[in-house]
MIROVO-297079 format. One record per atom (N, C-alpha, C, O, CB): atom name; z, x, y. Coordinates in Angstrom, 3 decimals. Glycine has a CB too. Layout:
MIROVO-297079
at = CA zz = Z xx = X yy = Y;
...
//
This chain:
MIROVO-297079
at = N zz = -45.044 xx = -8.446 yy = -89.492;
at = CA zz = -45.208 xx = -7.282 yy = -88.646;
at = C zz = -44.090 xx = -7.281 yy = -87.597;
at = O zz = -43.504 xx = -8.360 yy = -87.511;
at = CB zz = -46.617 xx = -7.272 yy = -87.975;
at = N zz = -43.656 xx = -6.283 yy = -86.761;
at = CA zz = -42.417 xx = -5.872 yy = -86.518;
at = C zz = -42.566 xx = -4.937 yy = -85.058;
at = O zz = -42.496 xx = -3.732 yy = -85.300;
at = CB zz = -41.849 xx = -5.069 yy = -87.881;
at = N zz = -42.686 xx = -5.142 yy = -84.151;
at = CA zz = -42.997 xx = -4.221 yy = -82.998;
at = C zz = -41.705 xx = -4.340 yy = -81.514;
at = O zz = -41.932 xx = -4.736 yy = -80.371;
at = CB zz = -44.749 xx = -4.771 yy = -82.472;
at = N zz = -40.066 xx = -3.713 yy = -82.248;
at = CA zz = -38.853 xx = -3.970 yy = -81.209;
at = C zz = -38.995 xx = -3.605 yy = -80.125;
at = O zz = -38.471 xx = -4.068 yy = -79.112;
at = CB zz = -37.705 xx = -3.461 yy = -81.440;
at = N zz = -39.962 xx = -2.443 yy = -80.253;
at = CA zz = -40.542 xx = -1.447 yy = -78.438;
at = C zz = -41.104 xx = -2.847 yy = -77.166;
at = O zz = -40.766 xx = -3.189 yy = -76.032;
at = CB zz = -42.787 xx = 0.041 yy = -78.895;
at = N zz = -42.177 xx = -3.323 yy = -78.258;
at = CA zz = -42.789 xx = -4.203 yy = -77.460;
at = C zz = -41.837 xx = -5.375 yy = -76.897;
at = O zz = -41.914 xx = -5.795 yy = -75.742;
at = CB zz = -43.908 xx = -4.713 yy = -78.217;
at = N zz = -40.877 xx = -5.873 yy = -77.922;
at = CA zz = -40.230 xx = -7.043 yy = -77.786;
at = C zz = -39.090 xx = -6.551 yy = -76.588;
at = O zz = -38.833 xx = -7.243 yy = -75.604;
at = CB zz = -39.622 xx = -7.612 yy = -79.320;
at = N zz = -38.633 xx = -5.581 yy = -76.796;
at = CA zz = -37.447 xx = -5.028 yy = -75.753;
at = C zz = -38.379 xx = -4.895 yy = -73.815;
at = O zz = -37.846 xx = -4.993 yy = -72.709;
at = CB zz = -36.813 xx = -2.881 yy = -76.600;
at = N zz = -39.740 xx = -4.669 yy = -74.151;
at = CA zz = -40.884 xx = -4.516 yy = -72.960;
at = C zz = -40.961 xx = -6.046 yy = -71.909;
at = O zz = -40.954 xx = -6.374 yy = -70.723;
at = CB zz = -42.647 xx = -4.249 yy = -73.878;
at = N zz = -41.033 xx = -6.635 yy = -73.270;
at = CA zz = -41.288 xx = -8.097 yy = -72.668;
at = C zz = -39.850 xx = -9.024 yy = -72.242;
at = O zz = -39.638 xx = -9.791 yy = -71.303;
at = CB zz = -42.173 xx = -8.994 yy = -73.918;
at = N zz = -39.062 xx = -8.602 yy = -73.300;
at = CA zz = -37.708 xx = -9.281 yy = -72.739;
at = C zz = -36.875 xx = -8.586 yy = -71.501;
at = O zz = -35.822 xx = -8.945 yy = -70.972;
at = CB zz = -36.672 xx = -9.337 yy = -73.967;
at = N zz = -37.563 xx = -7.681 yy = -71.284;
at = CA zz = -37.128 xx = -6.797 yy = -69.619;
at = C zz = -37.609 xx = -7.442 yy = -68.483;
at = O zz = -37.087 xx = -7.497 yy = -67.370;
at = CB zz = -37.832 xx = -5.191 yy = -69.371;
at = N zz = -38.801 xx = -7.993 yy = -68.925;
at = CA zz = -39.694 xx = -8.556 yy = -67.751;
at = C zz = -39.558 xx = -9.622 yy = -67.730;
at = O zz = -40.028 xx = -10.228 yy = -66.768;
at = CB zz = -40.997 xx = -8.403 yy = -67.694;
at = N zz = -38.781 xx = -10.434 yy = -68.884;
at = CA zz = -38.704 xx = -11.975 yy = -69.031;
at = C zz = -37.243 xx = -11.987 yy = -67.690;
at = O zz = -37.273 xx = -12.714 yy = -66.697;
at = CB zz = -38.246 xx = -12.660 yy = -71.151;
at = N zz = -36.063 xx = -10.986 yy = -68.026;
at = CA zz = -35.175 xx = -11.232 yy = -67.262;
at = C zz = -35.191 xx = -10.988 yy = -65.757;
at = O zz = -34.519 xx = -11.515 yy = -64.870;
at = CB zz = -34.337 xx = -10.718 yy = -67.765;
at = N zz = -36.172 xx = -10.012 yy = -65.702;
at = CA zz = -36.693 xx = -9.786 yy = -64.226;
at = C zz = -37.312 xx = -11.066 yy = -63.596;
at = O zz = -36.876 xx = -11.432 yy = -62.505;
at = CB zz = -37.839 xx = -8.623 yy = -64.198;
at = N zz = -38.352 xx = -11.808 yy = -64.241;
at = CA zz = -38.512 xx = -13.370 yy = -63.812;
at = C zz = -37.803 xx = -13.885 yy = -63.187;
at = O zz = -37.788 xx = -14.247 yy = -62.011;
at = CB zz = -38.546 xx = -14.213 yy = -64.599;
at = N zz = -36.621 xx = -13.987 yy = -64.660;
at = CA zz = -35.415 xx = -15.314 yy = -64.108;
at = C zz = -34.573 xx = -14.832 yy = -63.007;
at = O zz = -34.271 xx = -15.513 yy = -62.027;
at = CB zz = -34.178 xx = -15.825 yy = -65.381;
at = N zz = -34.215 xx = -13.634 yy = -63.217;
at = CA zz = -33.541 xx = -12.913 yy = -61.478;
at = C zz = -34.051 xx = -13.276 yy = -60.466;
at = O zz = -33.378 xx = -13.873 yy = -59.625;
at = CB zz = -33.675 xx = -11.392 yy = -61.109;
at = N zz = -35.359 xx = -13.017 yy = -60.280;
at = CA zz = -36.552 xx = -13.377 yy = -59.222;
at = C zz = -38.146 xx = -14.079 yy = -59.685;
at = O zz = -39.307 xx = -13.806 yy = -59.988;
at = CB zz = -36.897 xx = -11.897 yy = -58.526;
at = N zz = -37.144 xx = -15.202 yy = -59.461;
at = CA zz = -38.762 xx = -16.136 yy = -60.043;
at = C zz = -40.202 xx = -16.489 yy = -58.904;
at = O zz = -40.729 xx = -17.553 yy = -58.582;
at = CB zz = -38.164 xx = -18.037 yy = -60.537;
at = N zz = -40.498 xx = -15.009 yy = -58.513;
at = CA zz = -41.414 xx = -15.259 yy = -57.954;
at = C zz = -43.158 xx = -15.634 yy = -59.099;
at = O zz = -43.127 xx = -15.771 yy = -60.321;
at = CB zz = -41.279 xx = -14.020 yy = -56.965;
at = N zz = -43.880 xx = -15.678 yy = -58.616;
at = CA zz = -44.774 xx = -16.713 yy = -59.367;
at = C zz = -46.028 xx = -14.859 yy = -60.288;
at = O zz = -46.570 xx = -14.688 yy = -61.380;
at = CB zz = -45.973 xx = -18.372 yy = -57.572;
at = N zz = -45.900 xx = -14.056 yy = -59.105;
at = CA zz = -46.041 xx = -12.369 yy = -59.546;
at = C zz = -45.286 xx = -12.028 yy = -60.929;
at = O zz = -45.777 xx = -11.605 yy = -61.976;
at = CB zz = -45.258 xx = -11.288 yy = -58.278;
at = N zz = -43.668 xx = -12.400 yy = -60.561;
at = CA zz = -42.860 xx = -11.773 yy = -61.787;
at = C zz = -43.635 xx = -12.573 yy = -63.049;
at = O zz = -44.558 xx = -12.235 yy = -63.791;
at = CB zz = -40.949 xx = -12.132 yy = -61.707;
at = N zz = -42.823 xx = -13.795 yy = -62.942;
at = CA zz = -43.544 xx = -15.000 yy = -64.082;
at = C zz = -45.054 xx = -14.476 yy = -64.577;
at = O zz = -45.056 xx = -14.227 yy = -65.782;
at = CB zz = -43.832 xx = -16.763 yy = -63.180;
at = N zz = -46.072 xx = -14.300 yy = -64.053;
at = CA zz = -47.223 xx = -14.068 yy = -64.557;
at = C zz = -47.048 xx = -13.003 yy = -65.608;
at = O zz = -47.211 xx = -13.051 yy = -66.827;
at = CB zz = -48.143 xx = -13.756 yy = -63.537;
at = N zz = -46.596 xx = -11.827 yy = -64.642;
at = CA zz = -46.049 xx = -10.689 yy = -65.347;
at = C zz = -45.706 xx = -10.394 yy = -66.574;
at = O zz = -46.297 xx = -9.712 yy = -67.412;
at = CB zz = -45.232 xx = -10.452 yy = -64.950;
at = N zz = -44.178 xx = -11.253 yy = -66.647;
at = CA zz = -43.617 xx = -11.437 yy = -67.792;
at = C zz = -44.013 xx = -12.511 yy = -69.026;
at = O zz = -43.490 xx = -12.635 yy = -70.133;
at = CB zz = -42.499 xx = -11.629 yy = -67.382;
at = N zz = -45.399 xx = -13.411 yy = -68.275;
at = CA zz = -45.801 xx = -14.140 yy = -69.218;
at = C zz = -46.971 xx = -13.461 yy = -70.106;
at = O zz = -47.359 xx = -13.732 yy = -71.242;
at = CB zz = -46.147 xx = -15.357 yy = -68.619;
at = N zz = -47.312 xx = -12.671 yy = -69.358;
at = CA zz = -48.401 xx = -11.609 yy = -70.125;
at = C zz = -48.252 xx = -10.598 yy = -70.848;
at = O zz = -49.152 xx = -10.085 yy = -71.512;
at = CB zz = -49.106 xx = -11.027 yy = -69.435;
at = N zz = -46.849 xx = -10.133 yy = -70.771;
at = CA zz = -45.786 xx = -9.112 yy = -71.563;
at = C zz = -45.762 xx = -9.509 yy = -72.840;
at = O zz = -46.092 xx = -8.907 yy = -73.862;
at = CB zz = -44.251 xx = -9.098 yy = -71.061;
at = N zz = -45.108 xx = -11.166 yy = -72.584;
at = CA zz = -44.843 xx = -11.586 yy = -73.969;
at = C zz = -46.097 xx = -11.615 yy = -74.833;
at = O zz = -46.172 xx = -11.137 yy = -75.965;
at = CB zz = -44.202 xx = -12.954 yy = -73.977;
at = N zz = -47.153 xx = -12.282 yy = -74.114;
at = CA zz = -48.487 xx = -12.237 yy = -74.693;
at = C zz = -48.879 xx = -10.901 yy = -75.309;
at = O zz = -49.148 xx = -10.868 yy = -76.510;
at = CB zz = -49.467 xx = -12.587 yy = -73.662;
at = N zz = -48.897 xx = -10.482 yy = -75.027;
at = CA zz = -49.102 xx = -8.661 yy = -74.872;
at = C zz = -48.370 xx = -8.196 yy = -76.311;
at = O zz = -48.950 xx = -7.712 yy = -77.283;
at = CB zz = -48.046 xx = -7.774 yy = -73.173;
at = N zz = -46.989 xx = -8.467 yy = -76.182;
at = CA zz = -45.856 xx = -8.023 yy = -77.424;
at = C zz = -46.048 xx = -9.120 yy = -78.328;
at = O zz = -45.419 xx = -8.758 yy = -79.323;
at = CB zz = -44.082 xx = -7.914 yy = -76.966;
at = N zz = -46.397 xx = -9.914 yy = -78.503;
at = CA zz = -46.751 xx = -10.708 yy = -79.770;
at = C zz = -48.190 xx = -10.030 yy = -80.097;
at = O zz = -48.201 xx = -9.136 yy = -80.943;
at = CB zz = -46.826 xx = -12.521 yy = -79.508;
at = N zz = -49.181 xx = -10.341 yy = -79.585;
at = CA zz = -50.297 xx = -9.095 yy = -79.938;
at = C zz = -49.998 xx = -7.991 yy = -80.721;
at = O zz = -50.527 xx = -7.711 yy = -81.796;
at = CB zz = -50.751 xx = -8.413 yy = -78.780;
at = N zz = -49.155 xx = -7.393 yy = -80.158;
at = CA zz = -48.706 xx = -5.990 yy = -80.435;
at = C zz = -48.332 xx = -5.835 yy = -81.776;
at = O zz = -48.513 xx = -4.919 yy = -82.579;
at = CB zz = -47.581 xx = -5.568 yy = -79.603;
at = N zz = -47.663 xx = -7.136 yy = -81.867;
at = CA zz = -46.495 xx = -7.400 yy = -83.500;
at = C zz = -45.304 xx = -7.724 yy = -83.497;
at = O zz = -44.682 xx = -7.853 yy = -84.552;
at = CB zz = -46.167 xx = -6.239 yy = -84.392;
at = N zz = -44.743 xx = -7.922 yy = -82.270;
at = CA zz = -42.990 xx = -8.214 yy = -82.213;
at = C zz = -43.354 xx = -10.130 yy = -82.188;
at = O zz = -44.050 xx = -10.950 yy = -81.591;
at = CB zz = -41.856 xx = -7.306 yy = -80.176;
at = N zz = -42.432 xx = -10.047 yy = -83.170;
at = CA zz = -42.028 xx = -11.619 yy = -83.134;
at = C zz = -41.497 xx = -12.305 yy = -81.916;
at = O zz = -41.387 xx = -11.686 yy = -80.858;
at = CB zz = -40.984 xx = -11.865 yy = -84.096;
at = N zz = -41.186 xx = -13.485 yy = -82.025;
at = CA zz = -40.798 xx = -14.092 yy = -80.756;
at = C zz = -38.883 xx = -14.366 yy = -80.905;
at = O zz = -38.116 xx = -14.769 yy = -80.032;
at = CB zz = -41.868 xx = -15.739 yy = -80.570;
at = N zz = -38.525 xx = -13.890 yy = -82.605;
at = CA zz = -37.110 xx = -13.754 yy = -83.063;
at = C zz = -36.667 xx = -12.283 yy = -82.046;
at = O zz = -35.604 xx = -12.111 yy = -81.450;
at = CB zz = -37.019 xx = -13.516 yy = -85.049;
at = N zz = -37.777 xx = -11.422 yy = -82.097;
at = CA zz = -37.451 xx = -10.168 yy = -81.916;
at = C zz = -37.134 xx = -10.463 yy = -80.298;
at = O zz = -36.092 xx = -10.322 yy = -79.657;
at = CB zz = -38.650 xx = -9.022 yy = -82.400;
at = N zz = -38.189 xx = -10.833 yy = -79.985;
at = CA zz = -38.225 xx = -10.922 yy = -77.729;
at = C zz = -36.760 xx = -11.637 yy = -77.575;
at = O zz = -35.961 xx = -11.229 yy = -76.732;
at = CB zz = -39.969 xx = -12.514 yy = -76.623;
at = N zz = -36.380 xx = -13.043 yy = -78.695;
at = CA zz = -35.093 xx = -13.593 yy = -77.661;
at = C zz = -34.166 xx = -12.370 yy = -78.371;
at = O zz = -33.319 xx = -11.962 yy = -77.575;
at = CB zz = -34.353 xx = -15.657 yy = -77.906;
at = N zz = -34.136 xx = -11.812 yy = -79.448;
at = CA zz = -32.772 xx = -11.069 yy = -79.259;
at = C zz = -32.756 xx = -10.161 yy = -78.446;
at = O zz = -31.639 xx = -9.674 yy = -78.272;
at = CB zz = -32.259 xx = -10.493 yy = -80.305;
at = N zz = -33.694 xx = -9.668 yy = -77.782;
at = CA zz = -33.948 xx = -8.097 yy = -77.296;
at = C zz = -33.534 xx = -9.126 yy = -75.735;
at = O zz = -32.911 xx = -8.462 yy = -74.907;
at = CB zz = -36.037 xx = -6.996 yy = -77.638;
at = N zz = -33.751 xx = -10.237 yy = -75.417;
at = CA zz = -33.539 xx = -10.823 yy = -74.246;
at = C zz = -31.828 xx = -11.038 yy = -74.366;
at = O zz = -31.130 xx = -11.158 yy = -73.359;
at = CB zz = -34.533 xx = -12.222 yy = -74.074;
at = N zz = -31.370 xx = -11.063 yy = -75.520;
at = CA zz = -29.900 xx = -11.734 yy = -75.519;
at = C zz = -29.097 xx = -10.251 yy = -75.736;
at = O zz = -27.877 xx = -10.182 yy = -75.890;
at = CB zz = -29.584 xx = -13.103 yy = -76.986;
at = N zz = -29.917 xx = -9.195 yy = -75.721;
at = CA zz = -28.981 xx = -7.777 yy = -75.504;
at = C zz = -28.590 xx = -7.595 yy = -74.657;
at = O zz = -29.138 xx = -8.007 yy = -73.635;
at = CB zz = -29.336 xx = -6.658 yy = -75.616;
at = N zz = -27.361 xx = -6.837 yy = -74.615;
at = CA zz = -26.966 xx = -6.856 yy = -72.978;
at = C zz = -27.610 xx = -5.301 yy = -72.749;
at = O zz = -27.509 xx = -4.357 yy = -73.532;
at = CB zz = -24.908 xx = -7.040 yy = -72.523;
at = N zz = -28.438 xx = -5.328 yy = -71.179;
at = CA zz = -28.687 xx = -3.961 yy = -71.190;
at = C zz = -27.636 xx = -2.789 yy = -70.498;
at = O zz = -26.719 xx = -3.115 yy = -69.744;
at = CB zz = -29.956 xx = -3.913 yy = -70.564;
at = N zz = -27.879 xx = -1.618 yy = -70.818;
at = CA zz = -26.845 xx = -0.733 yy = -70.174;
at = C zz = -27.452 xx = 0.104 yy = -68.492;
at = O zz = -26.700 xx = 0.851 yy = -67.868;
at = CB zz = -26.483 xx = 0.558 yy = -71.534;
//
């Protein structure tokens, strides 16, 4: 199963973390990912969508 929406959702919030690792963001973005694997995006899908550069 295959869900890039979700994976691009969670790898937004993963980089927002590491910018500002307040313990809010982290939760955040740890529940995203949770959230987008649920959803159907792989965890191949979250690091590439994390290793895109955004515009």
């Amino acid at each position: 199963m295959s869900n890039p929406t979700a994976a691009k959702i969670a790898a937004a919030a993963a980089h927002v973390a590491r910018q500002n690792p307040t313990p809010d963001n982290i939760a955040t973005a740890n529940s995203l990912c949770i959230d987008a694997v649920r959803a159907g995006a792989t965890g191949t899908e979250i690091q590439q969508a994390a290793q895109t550069p955004r515009r």
